[in-house]
C-alpha atoms as one frame of an Amber mdcrd trajectory, in Angstrom:
protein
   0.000   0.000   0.000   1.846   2.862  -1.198   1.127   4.480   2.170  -2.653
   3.913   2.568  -2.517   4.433   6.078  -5.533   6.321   5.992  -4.092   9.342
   8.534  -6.675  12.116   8.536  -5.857  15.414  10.195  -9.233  15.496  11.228
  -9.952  12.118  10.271  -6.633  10.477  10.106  -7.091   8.696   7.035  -3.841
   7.615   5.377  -4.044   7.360   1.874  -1.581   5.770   0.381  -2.577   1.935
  -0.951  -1.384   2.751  -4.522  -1.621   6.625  -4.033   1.516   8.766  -3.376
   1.478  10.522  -0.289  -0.754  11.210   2.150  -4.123  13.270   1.396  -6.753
  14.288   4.101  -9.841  12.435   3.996 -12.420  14.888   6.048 -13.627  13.493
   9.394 -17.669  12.832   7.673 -16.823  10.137   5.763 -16.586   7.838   8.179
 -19.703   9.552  10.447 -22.839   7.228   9.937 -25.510   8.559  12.234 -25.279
   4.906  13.574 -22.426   4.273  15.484 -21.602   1.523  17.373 -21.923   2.341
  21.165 -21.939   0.126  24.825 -20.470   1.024  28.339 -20.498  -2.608  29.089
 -19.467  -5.335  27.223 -18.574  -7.368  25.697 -19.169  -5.449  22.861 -19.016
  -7.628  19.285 -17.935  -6.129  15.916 -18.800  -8.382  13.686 -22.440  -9.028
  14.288 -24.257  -6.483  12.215 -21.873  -6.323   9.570 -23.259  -7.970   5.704
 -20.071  -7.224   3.293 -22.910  -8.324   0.517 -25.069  -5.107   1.695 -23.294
  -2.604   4.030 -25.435  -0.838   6.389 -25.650  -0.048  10.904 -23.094   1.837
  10.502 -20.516   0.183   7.996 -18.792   1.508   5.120 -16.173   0.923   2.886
 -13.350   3.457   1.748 -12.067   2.433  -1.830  -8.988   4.345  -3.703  -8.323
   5.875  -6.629  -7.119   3.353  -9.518  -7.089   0.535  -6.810  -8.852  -2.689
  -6.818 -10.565  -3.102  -3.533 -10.061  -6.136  -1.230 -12.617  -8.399  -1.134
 -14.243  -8.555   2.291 -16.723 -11.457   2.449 -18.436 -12.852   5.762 -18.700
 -16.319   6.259 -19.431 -18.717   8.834 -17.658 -21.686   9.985 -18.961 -24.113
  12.494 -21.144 -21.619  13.464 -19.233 -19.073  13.577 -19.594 -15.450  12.483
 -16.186 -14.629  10.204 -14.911 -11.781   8.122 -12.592 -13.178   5.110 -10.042
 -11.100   3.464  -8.934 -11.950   0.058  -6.721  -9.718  -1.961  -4.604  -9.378
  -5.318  -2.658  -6.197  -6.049  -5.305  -4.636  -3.968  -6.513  -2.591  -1.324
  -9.701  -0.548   0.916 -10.587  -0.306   4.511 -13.781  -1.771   5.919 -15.007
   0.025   8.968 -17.526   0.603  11.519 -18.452   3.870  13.065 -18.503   3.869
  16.719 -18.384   5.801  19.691 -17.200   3.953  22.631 -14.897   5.266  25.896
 -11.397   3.509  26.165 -12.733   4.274  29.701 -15.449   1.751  29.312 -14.623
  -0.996  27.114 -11.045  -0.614  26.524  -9.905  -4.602  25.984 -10.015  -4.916
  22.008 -10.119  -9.260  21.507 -10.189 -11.357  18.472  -8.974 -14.582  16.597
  -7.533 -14.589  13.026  -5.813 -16.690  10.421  -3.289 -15.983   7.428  -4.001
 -18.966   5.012  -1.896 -17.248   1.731   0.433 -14.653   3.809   2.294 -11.787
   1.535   5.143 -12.906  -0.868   7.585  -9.864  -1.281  11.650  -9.224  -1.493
  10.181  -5.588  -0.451  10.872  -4.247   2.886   7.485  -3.797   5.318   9.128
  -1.012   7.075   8.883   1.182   3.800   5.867   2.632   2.410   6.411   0.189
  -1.078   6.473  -2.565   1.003   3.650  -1.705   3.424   1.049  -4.350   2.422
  -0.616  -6.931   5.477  -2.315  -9.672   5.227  -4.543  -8.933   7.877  -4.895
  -5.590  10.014  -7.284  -3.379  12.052  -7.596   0.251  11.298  -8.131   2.248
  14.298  -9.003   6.093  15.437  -9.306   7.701  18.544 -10.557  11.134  19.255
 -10.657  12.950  22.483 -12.378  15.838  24.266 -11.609  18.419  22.479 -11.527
  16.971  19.061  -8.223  15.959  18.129  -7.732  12.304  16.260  -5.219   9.954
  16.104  -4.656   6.865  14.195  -3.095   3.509  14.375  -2.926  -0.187  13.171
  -3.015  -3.349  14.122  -0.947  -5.601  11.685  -0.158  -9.197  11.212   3.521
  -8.811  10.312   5.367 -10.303   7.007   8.876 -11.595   7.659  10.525  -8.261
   9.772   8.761  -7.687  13.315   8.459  -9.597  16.424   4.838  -9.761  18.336
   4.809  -6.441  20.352   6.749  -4.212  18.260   5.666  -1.113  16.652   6.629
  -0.387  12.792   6.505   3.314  12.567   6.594   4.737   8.856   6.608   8.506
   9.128   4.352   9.394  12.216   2.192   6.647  12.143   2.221   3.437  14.370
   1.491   0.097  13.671   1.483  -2.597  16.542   2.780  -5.856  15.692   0.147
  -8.560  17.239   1.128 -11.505  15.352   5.536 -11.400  14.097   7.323 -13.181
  11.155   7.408 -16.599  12.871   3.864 -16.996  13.174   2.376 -19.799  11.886
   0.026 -19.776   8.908  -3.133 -21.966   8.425  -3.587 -21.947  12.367  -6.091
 -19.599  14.313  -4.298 -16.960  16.503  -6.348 -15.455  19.552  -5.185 -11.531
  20.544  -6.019  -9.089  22.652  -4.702  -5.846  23.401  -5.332  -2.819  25.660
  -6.496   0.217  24.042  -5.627   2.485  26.978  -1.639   1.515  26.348  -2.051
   1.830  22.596  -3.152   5.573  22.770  -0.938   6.294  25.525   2.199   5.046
  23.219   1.224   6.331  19.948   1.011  10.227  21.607  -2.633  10.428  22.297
  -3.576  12.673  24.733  -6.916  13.982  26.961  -9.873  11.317  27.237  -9.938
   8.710  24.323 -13.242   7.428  22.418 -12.465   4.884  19.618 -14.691   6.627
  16.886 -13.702   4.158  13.975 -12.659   0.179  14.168 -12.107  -1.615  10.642
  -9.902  -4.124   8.754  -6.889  -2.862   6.009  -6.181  -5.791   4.067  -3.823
  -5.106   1.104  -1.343  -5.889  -1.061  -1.222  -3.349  -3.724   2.265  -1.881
  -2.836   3.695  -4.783  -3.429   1.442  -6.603  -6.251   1.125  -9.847  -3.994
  -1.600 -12.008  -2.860  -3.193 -12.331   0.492  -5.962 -14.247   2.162  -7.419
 -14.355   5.817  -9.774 -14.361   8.494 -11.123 -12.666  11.152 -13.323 -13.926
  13.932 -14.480 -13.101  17.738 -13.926  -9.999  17.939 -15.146  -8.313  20.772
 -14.827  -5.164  22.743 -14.766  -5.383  26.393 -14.256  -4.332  29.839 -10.775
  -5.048  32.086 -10.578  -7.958  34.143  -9.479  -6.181  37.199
């Protein structure tokens, strides 16, 4: 993704998946009227979403002279998946939501690489900054100000917990180069800590929570799945 990251000023929408540079994508776009909301969870992503008929709150930002992934849901022994297929290609999937890091910080899920990203190109550069599989995520606080991150499913260069930063923008490792593919990998990881280390300040809300699948950078393939995701409340 040619920088995709979807980093709006406002918004913090990075375009980049095939575009050069970065270009501000105003904060509407992703504004539904139909957010996602709860102050007690768990709270589950994938339940309302139909990639065949997007609606409650979904929608799905395509680029310029890019192929979009293909987002289908599925089910598999009952249950509810998100599969992410894609060939030189790239778009974000997201839900609008409004929901306090304060509440339901705990962000939870399962997924599976079953074709992971062939490339000689570096993932720490913006040509070789195609995933398999990764959340798109934006915060906003009190007074208005955004930030953005990712969650990625790293190619052959980062170990589980690291950050790739390219630019300003961070992207937490959650599963590294030595994880296994054709296997289902549960994650979870605290929202509070991933504000606090990307430079968010004030009183988060997550306002937007979505999938970046892509491989347009790089031309490769990819396919995956998502499952069980779930906002929720600490443990202690």
């Amino acid at each position: 993704m040619r920088h995709k990251l979807l980093k709006l000023a406002g918004s913090i929408v990075v375009l980049g998946a095939g575009v050069a540079g970065y270009q501000t994508l105003r904060p509407p776009f992703w504004e539904t009227g139909a957010p996602l909301v709860g102050t007690s969870g768990p709270v589950a992503l994938l339940d309302d979403l139909q990639t065949n008929a997007l609606g409650n709150g979904w929608k799905e930002r395509r680029f310029f002279r890019v192929t979009p992934t293909q987002y289908q849901t599925t089910e598999d022994g009952g249950a509810r998946m998100l599969r992410c297929t894609t060939n030189n290609s790239a778009s974000i999937l997201a839900r609008d939501t409004d929901i306090a890091l304060s509440d339901l910080p705990i962000l939870s899920w399962t997924w599976k690489v079953t074709e992971p990203i062939e490339t000689a190109l570096d993932e720490s550069t913006e040509a070789g900054d195609d995933h398999p599989l990764r959340f798109f995520l934006r915060f906003v606080n009190e007074t208005g100000e955004t930030w953005g991150s990712e969650i990625i499913w790293s190619n052959t260069k980062y170990a589980a917990g690291d950050y790739k930063i390219i630019g300003s923008f961070y992207h937490l490792v959650a599963n590294d180069r030595d994880a296994a593919v054709d296997v289902w990998h549960d994650q979870t990881v605290d929202l509070r800590t991933l504000f606090r280390d990307i430079g968010g300040t004030g009183t988060p809300r997550l306002d937007v929570l979505g999938f970046f699948c892509d491989s347009d950078n790089t031309g490769a393939r990819s396919d995956g799945f998502f499952k069980d995701i779930t906002l929720s409340a600490p443990s202690n």
